[in-house]
Structures are given as structure tokens and as C-alpha cells.
N, CA, C and O atoms as a GROMACS GRO file, in nm:
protein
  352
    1UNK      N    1   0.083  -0.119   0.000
    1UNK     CA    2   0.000   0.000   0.000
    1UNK      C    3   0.087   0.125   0.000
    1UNK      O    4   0.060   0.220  -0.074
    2UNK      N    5   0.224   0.127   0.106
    2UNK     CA    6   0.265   0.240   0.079
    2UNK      C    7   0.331   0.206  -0.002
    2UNK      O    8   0.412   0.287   0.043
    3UNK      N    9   0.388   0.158  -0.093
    3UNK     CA   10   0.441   0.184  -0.227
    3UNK      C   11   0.323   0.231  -0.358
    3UNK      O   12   0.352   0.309  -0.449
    4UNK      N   13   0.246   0.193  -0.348
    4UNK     CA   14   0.183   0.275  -0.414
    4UNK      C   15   0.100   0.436  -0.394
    4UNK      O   16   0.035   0.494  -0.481
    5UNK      N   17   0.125   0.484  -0.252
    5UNK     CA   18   0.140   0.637  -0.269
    5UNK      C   19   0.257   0.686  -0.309
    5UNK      O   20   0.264   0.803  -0.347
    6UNK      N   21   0.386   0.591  -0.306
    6UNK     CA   22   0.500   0.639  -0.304
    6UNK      C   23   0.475   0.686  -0.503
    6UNK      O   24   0.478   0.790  -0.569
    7UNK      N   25   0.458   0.572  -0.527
    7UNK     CA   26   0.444   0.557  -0.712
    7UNK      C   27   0.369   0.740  -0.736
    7UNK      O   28   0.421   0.842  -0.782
    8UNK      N   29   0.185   0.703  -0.661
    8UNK     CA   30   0.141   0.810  -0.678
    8UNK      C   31   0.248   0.977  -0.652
    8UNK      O   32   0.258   1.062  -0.741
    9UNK      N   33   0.294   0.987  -0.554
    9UNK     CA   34   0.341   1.069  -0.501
    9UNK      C   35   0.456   1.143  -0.625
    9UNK      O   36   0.478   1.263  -0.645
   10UNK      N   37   0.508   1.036  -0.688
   10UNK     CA   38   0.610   1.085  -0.799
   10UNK      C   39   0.517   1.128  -0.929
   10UNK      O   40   0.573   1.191  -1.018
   11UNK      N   41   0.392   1.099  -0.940
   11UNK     CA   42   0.374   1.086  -1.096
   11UNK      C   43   0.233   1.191  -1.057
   11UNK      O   44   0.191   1.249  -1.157
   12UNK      N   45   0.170   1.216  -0.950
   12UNK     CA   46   0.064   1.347  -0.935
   12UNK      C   47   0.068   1.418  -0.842
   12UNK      O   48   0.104   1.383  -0.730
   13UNK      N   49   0.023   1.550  -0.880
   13UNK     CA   50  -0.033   1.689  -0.802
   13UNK      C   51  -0.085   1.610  -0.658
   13UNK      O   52  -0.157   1.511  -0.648
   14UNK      N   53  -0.033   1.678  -0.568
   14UNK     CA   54  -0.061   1.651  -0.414
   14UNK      C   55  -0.216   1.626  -0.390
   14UNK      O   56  -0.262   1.542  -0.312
   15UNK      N   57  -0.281   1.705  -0.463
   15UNK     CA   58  -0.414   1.730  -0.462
   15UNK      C   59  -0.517   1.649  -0.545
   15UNK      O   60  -0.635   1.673  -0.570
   16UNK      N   61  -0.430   1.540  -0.582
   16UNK     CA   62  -0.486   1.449  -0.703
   16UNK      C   63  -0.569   1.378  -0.605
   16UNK      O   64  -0.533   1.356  -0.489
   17UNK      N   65  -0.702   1.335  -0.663
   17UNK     CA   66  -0.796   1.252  -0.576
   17UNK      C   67  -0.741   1.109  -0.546
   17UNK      O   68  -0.759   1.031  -0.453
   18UNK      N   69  -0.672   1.107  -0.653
   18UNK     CA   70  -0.647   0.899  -0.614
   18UNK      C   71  -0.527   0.900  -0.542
   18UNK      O   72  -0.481   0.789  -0.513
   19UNK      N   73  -0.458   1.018  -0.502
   19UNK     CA   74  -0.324   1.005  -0.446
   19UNK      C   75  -0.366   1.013  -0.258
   19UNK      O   76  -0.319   0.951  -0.163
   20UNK      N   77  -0.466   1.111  -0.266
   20UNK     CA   78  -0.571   1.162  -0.129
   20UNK      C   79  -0.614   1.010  -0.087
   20UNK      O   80  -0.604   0.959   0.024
   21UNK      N   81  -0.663   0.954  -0.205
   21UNK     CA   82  -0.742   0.828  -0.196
   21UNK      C   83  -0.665   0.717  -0.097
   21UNK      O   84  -0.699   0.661   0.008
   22UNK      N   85  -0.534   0.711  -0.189
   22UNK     CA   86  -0.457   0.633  -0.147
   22UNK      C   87  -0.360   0.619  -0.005
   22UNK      O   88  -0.316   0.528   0.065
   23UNK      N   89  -0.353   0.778  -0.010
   23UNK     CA   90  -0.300   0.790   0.109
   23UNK      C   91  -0.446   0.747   0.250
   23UNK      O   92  -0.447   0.678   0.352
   24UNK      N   93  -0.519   0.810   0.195
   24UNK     CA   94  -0.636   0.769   0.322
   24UNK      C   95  -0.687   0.624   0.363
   24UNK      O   96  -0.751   0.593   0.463
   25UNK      N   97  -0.635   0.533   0.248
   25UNK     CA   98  -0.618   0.389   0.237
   25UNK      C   99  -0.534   0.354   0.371
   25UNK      O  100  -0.577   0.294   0.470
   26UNK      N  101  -0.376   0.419   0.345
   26UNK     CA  102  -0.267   0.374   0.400
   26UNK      C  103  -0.277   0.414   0.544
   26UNK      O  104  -0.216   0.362   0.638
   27UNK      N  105  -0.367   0.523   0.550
   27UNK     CA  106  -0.357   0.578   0.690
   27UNK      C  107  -0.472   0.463   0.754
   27UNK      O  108  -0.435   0.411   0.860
   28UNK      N  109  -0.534   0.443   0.730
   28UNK     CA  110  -0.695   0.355   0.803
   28UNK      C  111  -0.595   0.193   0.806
   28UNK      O  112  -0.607   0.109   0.896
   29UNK      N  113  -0.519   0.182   0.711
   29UNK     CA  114  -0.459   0.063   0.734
   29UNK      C  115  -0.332   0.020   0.869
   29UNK      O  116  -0.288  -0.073   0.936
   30UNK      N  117  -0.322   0.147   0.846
   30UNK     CA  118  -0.195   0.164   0.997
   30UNK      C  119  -0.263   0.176   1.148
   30UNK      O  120  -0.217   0.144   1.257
   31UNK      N  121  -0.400   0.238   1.107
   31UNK     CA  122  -0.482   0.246   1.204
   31UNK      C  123  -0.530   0.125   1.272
   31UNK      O  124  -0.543   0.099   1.391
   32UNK      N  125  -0.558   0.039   1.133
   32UNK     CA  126  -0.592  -0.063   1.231
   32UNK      C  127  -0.504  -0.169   1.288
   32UNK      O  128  -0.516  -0.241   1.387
   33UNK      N  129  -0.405  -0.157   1.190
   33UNK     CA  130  -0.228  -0.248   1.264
   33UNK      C  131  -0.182  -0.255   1.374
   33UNK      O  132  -0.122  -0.340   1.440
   34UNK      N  133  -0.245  -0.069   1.399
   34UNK     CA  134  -0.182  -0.028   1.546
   34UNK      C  135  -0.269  -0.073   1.688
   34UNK      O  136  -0.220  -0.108   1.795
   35UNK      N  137  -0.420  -0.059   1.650
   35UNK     CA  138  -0.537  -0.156   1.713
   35UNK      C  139  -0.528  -0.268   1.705
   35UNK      O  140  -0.598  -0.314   1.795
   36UNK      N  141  -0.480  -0.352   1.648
   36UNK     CA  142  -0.466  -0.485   1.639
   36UNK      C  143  -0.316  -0.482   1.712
   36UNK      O  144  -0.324  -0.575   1.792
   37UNK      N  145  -0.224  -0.442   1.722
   37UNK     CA  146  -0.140  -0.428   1.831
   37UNK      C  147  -0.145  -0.425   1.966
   37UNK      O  148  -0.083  -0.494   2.046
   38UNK      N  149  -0.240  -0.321   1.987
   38UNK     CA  150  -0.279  -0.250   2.137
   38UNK      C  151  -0.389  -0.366   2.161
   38UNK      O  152  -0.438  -0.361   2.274
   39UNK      N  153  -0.428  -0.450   2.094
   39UNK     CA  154  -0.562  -0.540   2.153
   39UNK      C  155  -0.452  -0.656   2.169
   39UNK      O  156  -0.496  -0.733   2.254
   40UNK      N  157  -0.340  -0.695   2.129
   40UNK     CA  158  -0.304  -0.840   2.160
   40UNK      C  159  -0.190  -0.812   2.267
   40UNK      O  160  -0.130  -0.906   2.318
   41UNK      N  161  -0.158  -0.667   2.302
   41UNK     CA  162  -0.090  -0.630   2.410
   41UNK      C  163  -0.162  -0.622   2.530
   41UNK      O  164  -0.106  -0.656   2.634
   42UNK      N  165  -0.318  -0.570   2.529
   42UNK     CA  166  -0.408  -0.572   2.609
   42UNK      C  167  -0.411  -0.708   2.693
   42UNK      O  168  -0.389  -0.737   2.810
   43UNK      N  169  -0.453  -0.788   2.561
   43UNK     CA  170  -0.455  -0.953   2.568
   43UNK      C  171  -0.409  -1.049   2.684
   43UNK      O  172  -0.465  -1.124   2.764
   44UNK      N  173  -0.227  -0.996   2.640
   44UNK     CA  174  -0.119  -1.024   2.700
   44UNK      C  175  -0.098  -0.999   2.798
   44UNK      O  176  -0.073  -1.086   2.882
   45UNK      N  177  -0.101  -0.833   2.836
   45UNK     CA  178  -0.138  -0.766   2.996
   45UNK      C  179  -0.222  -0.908   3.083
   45UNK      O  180  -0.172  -0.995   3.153
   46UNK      N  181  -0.354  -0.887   3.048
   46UNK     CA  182  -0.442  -0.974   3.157
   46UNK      C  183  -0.415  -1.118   3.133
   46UNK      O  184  -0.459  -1.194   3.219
   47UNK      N  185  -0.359  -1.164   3.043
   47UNK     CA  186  -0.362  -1.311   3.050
   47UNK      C  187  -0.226  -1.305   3.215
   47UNK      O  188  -0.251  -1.349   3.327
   48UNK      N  189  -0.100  -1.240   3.173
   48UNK     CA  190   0.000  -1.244   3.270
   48UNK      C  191   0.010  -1.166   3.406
   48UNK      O  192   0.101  -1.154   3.488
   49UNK      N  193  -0.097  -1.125   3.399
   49UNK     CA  194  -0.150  -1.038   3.582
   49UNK      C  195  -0.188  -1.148   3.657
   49UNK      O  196  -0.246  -1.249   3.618
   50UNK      N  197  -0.136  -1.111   3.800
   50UNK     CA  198  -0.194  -1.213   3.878
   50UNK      C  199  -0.355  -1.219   3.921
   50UNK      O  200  -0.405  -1.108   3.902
   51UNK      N  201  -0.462  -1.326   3.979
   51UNK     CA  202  -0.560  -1.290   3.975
   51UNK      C  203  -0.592  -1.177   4.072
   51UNK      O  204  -0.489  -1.140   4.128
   52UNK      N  205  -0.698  -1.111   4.109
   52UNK     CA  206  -0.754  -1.019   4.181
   52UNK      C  207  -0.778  -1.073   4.336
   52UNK      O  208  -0.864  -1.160   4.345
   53UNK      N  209  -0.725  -1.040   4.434
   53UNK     CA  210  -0.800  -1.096   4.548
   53UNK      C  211  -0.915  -1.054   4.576
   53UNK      O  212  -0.975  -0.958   4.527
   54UNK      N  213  -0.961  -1.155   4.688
   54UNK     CA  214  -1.077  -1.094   4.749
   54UNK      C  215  -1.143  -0.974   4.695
   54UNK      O  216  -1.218  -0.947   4.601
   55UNK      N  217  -1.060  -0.886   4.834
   55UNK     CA  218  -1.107  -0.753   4.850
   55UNK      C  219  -1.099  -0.656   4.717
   55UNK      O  220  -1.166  -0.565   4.669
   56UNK      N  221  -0.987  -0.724   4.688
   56UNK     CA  222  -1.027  -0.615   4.478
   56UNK      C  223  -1.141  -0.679   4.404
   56UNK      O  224  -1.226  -0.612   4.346
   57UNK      N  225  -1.142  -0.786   4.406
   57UNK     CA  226  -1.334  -0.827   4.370
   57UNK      C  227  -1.402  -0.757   4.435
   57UNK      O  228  -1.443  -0.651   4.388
   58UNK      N  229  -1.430  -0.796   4.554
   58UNK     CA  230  -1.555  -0.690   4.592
   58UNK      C  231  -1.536  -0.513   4.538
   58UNK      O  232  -1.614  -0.454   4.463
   59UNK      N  233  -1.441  -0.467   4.587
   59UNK     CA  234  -1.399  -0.321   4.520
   59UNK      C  235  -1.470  -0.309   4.377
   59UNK      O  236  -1.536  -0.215   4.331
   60UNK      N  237  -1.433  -0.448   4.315
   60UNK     CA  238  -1.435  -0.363   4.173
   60UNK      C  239  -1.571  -0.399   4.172
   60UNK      O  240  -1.633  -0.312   4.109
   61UNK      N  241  -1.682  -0.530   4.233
   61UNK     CA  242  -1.814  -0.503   4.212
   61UNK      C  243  -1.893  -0.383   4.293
   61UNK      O  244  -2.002  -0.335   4.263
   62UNK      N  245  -1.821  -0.352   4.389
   62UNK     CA  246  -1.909  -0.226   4.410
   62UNK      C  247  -1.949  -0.099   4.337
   62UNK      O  248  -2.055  -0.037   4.341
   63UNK      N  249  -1.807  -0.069   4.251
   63UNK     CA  250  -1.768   0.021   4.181
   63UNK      C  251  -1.871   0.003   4.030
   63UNK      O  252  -1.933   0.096   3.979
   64UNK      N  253  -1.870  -0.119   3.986
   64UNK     CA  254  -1.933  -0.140   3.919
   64UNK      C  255  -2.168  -0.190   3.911
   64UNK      O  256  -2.266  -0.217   3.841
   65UNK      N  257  -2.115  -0.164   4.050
   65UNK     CA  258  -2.281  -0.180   4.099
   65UNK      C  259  -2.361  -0.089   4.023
   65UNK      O  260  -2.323   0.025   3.997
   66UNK      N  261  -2.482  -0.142   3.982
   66UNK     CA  262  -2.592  -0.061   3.911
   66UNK      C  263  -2.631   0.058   4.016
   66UNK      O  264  -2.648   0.048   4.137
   67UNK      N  265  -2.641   0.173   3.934
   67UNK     CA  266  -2.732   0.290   4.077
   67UNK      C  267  -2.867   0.217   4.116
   67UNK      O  268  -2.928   0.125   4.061
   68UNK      N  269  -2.898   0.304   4.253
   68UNK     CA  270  -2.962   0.261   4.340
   68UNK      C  271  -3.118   0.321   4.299
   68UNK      O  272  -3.135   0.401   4.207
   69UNK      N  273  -3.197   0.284   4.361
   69UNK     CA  274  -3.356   0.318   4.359
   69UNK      C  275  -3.381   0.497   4.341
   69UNK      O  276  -3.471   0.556   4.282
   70UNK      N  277  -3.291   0.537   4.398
   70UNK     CA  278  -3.357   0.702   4.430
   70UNK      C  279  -3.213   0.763   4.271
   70UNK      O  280  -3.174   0.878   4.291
   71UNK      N  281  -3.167   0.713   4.177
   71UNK     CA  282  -3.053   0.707   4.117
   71UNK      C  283  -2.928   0.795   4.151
   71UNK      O  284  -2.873   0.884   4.087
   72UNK      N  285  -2.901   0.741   4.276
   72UNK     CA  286  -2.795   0.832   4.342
   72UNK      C  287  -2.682   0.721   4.355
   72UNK      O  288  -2.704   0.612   4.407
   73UNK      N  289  -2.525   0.771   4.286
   73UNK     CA  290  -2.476   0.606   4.303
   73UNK      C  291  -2.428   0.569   4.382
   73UNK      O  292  -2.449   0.619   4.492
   74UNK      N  293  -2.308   0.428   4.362
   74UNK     CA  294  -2.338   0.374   4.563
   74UNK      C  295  -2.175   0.438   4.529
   74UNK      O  296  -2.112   0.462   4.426
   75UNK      N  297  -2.151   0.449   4.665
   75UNK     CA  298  -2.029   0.536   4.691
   75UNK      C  299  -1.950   0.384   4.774
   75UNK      O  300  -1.994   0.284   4.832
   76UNK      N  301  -1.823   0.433   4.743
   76UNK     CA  302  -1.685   0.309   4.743
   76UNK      C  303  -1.604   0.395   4.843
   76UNK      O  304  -1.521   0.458   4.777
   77UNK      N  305  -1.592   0.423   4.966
   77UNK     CA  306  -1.458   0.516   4.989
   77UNK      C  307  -1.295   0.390   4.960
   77UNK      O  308  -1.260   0.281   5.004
   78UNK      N  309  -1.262   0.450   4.902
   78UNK     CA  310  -1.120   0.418   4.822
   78UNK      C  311  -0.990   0.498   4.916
   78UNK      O  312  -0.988   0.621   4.909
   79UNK      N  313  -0.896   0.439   4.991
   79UNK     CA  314  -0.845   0.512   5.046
   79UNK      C  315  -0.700   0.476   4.952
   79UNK      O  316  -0.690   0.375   4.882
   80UNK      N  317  -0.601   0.573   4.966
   80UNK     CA  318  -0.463   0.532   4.894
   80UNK      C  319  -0.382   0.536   4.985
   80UNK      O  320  -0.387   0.641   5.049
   81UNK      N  321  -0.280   0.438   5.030
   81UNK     CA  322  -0.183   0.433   5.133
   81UNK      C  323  -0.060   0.537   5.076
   81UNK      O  324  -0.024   0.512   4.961
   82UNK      N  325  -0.016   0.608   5.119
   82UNK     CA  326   0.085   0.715   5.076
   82UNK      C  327   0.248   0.656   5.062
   82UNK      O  328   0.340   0.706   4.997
   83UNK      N  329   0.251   0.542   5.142
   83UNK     CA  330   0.369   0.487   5.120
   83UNK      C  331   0.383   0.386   4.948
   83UNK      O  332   0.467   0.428   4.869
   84UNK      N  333   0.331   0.312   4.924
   84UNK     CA  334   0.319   0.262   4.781
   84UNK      C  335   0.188   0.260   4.720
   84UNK      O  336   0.146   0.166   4.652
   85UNK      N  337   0.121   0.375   4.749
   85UNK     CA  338   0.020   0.445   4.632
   85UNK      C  339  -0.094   0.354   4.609
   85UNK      O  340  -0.190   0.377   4.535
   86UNK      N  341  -0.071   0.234   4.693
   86UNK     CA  342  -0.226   0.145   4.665
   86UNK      C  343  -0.313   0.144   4.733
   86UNK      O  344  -0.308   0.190   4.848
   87UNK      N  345  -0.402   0.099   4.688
   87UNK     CA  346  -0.535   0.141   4.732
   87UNK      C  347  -0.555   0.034   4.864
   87UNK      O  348  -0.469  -0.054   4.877
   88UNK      N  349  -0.660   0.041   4.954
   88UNK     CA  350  -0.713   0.018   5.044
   88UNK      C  351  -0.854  -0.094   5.030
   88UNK      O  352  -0.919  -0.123   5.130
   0.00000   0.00000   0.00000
């Protein structure tokens, strides 16, 4: 693909539609190379994390709890220990 903007690039006006064309090809194609990157790095992240204990399960279902009857949501106090920044 990029050899053929390169081709385009020598033989038309910047402003040529099929050169625009082509380049907008090459760009959506990198786009998704780079998403398909970041998803099998994602992947990789959680396959090699250790699991969650306990208390980070519950944390994260609270956090994730549906709002409540009056739609006010449910509150988590989250404290951060100041010595290595984790949470409570």
C-alpha cells in the first residue's frame, strides 16, 4: 500500500484525488495495525497479571454496581496508602 502512494506521489499533483485516496487507504490501514497491536498487548497484559484478590473483587463489584432506587450512586470510599500508592 505504501508503495503505491509512493508511485502516486512521484507521478501526481498533491491534490490528485487517487493520491488523497490512497493515502487515506494507508492511513486507516496503519490504524488498524496499530489496534490490532494495542488489543493483543491488552490480551497479553491480563492473560500475565496475577488474579484479583478478594477484596479487589468486591472493590471492583461495588464500583461497578448498578445505581440505586432514588438514582444516586453507591459510593466506594477508596483510600490510597501514601507509602506505595495502593489502594485500600
Amino acid at each position: 500500500m505504501s508503495t503505491r502512494v509512493a508511485f502516486l506521489s512521484r507521478t501526481r499533483a498533491a491534490d490528485d484525488p487517487e493520491l488523497k485516496s490512497a493515502r487515506a487507504e494507508l492511513k486507516t490501514s496503519r490504524q488498524l495495525d496499530q489496534a490490532a497491536d494495542l488489543e493483543a498487548y491488552i490480551a497479553r497484559l491480563v492473560r500475565e497479571a496475577p488474579p484479583f484478590s478478594g477484596e479487589q473483587r468486591s472493590l471492583l463489584a461495588a464500583l461497578f454496581r448498578p445505581y440505586l432506587r432514588d438514582r444516586s450512586p453507591s459510593r466506594v470510599p477508596i483510600r490510597v496508602r501514601p507509602e506505595d500508592g495502593r489502594s485500600e
